[in-house]
Every structure is written in C-alpha cells, then in structure tokens.
N, C-alpha and C positions, 0 to 999 in steps of 0.2 A: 504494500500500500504506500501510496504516495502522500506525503506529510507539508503540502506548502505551504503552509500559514506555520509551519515550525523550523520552518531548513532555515540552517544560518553559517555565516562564516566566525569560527569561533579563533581568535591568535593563528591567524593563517591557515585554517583545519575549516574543510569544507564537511560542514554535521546535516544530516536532513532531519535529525530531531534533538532537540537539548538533552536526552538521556545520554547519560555515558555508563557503561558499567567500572565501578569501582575495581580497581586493584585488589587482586588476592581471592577474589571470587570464582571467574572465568576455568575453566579447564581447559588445557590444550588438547584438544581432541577436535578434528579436523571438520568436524560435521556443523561443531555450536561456534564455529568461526566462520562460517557463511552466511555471508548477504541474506540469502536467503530466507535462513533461519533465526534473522536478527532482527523481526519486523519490530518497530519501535525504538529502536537502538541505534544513536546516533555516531558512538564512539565506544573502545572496548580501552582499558589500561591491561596492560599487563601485567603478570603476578611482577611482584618485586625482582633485581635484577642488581646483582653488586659485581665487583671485578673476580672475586675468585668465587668457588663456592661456599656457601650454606648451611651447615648441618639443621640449620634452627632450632627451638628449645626442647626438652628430655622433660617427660612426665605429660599429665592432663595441656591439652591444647584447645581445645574450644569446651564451653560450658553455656549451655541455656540456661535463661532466666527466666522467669514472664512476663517478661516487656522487652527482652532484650538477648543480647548474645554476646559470651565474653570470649576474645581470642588469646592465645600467644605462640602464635607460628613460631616467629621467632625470623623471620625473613626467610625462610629456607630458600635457597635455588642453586641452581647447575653452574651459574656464573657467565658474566656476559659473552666467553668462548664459544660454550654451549649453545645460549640463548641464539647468539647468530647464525648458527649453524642448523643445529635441532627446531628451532622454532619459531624464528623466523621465516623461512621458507614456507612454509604452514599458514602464519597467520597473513604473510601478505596474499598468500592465494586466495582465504578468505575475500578479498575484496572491501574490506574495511576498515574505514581509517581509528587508527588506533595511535597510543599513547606508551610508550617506555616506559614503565611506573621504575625510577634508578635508586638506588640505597644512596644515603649522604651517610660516606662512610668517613675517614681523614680525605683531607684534602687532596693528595695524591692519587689513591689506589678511585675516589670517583669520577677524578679528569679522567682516568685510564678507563671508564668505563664509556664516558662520554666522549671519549677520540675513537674508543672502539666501532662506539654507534655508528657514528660520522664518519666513519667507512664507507657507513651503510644507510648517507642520506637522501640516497635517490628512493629509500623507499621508508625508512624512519624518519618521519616530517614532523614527531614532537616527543617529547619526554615530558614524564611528571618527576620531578625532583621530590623526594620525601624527607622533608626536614624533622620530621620528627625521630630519626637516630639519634643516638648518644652519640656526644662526638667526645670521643676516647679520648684524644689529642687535648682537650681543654677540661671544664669541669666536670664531665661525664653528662650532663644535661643533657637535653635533647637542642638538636642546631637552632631550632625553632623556639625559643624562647624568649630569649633576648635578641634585641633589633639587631648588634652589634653583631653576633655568632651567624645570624639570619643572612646579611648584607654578606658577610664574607664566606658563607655556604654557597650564597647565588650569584655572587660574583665571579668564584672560581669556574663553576660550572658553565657561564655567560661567555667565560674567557677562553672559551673551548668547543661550545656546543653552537652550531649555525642555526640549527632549527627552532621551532615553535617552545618556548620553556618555562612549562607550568611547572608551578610550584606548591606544594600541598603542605599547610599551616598545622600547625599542632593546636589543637584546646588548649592545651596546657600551658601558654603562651602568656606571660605577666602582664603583657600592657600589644594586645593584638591589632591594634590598630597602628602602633609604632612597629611593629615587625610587618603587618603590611607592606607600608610605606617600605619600609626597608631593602625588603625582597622588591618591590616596585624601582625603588631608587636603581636598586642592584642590578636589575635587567630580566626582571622575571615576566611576561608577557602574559599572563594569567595567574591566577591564584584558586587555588581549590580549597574550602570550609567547609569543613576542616576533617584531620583525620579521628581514630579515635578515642573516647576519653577514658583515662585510668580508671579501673574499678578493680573489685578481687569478691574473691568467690569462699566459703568456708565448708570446708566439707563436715558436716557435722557427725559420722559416725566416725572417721578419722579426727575428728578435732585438730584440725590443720586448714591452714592455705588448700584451695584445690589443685591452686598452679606452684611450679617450684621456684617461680621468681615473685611468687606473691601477688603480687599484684598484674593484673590483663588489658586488653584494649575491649571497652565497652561500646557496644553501635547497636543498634535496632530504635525501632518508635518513640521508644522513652528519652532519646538525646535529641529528639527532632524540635522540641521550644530552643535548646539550647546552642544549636546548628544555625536555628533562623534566626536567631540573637548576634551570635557572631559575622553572618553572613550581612544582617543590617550594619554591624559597627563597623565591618569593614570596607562595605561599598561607600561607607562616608568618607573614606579615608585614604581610597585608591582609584587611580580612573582605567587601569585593565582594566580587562573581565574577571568575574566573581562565578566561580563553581559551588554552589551550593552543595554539601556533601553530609550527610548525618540522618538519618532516620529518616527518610524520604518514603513513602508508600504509596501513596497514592497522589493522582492527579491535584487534589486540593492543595498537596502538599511541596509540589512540585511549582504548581500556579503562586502560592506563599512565600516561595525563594525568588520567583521571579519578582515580586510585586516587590520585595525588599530591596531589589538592586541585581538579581543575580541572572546570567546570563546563560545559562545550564546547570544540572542536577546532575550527578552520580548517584547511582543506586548498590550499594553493597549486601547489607543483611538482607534486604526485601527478595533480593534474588534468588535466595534461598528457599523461601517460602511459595514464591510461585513465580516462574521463566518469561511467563507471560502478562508481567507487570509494567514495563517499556510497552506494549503495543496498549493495554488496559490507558497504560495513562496518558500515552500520545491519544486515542480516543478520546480519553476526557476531555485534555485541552483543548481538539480541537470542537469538539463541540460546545464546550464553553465559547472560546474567539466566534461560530457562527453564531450561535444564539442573542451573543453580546456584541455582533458586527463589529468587530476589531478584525482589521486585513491580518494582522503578523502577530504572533506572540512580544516579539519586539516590543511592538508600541504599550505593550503593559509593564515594562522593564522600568523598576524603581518607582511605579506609579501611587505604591502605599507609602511611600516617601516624599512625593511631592503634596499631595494630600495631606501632609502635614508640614508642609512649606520646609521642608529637609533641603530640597533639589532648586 
C-alpha cells in the first residue's frame, strides 16, 4: 500500500512512512527484510554493530513486566567485519532503507567502525550513533549525558562518517536539552528520543536482582508520557529532526510525537507484540489526515506546540 500523505525525506533518507523499527528488535532472516513484507515500515535500524565482537551479558536477558519489558542484551554482535559481509548483503537486497544502529565504544575502535561503513556508502546512506554506552575511557557514564562527553562522541564520528548521522539520546541525560544542542552543534543530523530507561527487576523466590548487572533497559507503554516529554523539550531546543522513540503503540500515539515536534517514530517493544503495528498505525494516520483534511502528516508537525504559542 501506498502511504502519500506520510512519505517524507527524513536527514537525507527517502521514508514512505515515519515508522522506523527500532534497533535490537528486527531479525536477520531474509524474508522480514522485504519491501514486501514491511507494509507500514518506513525504515528498519539494525541490531547494534561495534568494531570487534560481542559476547553480550551472562545470566537472565529480557524480563516482562505489565506494562512493560526489561532488557540486557548487553550489545551482542558478530562485529562490523561480519556485519559487512554476512549481512549486509541481505538486508540491502531487502530493498529498504535502513539505519546502522553503531556502538559509541572509545573513540578509536568507533571511527574504525565508521571508516568500515564508509566502504560501504554506496549502499549505507545513514547510521544511528548510540550514545548511550559507557565510555570506558572517561567516567564510565554513558557518552550521553553530559553535553561535553555528547559533542565529542559526535564529533569524532562526524569527522569520519559522510553519510546521514542520527544520533540516539539517553533518558538518562542530566540536562537533555543541553546535550541536544550539543550533538546538534557537533554534527549530528537527527536525533532519536530516546533510548531506554534504567529499571531492575527482583526475583522474589531467589531474593536477588533478576539480571546480573542489576539493573536493565526499561521500554514498552509505561515510558511513553515520558518519551513525549523529552521529545517536546527537545524539539524546543534543536532544529534537526526529532525521532520520537519510547512506548509508541498505536497510531494516537504516534500522531502525539508528531504534534510535539517530532518528525518520525520508532517502534521497538510494540513489535513484539504484534508485526502488524507499522501498517495498523500508518492506517490510522492516515485516516485521521482525511477525515481532518490535512494534505501531509507534515503540516501537523509541532502543531500542539504552536497552540501554545511555543513555535
């Protein structure tokens, strides 16, 4: 199905719908990477991608809640050797434009990831930068924190990578509208809100942590106030594009990101629950735009913001 009231050019990335599927969700199996089979689905990230490989973390890895879902892969992957070889091949046949999701690991070993890419920019036209890593190298934080650790995450990466470079915010971020700007200043050409937020889980017949580093990344329904909250403070505060990312489900919800400023959605836990929630919610919208005679999703873009004389 054809989506015109939703196709847009997103940081140089030609989308026929604002859904992107989130990072770390997708499997590489050759069939769920066709056009075909992506009705609603404007753009796909790939699982995480660092210079060497991965083991990622030992013990309990994902845990439902009821509201939500807690992870700790832990980054796992084959490493970006692999990834160009194994699976790249693959997902470009799919036919659809997609997104590098890269690890911000020390500053060196992620240039080397992103010179690797850039090999291969006749057919990798964008990366998502995830600042949300520890960066070993300084206070062990996450790079996304602090404006200062943020700007020189996305500068290294700027100083190397040619193509389109989104950059993905952490909740966990002290002052998110000064790290915005930051990664803005630095050369970041979108910004994705946000990834996800700490929580931990108790196993009560073990009386322990469920995970062995204690604490997990929290996403599903229940962080979705807290997603459109960030994604409003930060469209006030940068003039790229704004990826609304956090609890998204349905088309309401989707329509709520846009109205705050945000120029596309990612959908991660949702896609777990049912595959056919991208074509569910491009329907919605656009029968919301006819009914409400709006030409383009576009033209609703920051409109509960102006509404309040924000814009």
């Amino acid at each position: 199905m054809t989506w015109n009231r939703l196709a847009d050019t997103l940081a140089g990335i030609n989308i026929e719908t604002p859904i992107i599927i989130a990072s770390g969700v997708w499997p590489y199996d050759p069939p769920l990477w066709s056009r075909k089979n992506l009705d609603g689905v404007g753009a796909l990230c790939t699982k995480a991608v660092s210079y060497e490989a991965r083991r990622g973390n030992k013990g309990m890895r994902v845990w439902e809640t009821s509201c939500g879902m807690l992870n700790s892969i832990g980054l796992q992957n084959t490493g970006v050797s692999s990834f160009l070889n194994d699976s790249l091949p693959m997902i470009h046949e799919g036919g659809m434009p997609f997104l590098v999701n890269v690890v911000m690991e020390n500053i060196e070993d992620t240039q080397k990831t992103l010179l690797a890419l850039a090999e291969r920019s006749d057919i990798v036209k964008g990366v998502e930068l995830n600042i949300s890593c520890p960066n070993v190298d300084g206070d062990g934080m996450a790079w996304g924190v602090h404006p200062e650790s943020t700007a020189e995450a996305v500068a290294a990466a700027r100083s190397v990578w040619p193509g389109s470079l989104f950059v993905k915010l952490t909740p966990q971020a002290h002052d998110p509208q000064k790290v915005a700007r930051a990664a803005e200043d630095a050369g970041a050409d979108a910004l994705v809100v946000a990834n996800t937020w700490l929580g931990m889980a108790i196993d009560i017949n073990r009386r322990q942590p469920v995970f062995n580093r204690t604490f997990a990344g929290f996403s599903g329904p229940a962080v979705f106030p807290l997603a459109l909250r960030l994604v409003w403070q930060v469209c006030e505060a940068v003039s790229i594009p704004v990826i609304g990312c956090g609890g998204v489900t349905t088309w309401q919800d989707a329509l709520s990101m846009v109205l705050a400023g945000a120029s596309a959605v990612e959908l991660g836990t949702a896609m777990f629950v049912h595959s056919d929630i991208p074509s569910l919610i491009c329907k919605g919208l656009n029968t919301y735009l006819i009914e409400h005679e709006v030409k383009h999703l576009r033209d609703l873009k920051g409109q509960a913001r102006a509404q309040k004389g924000v814009f």
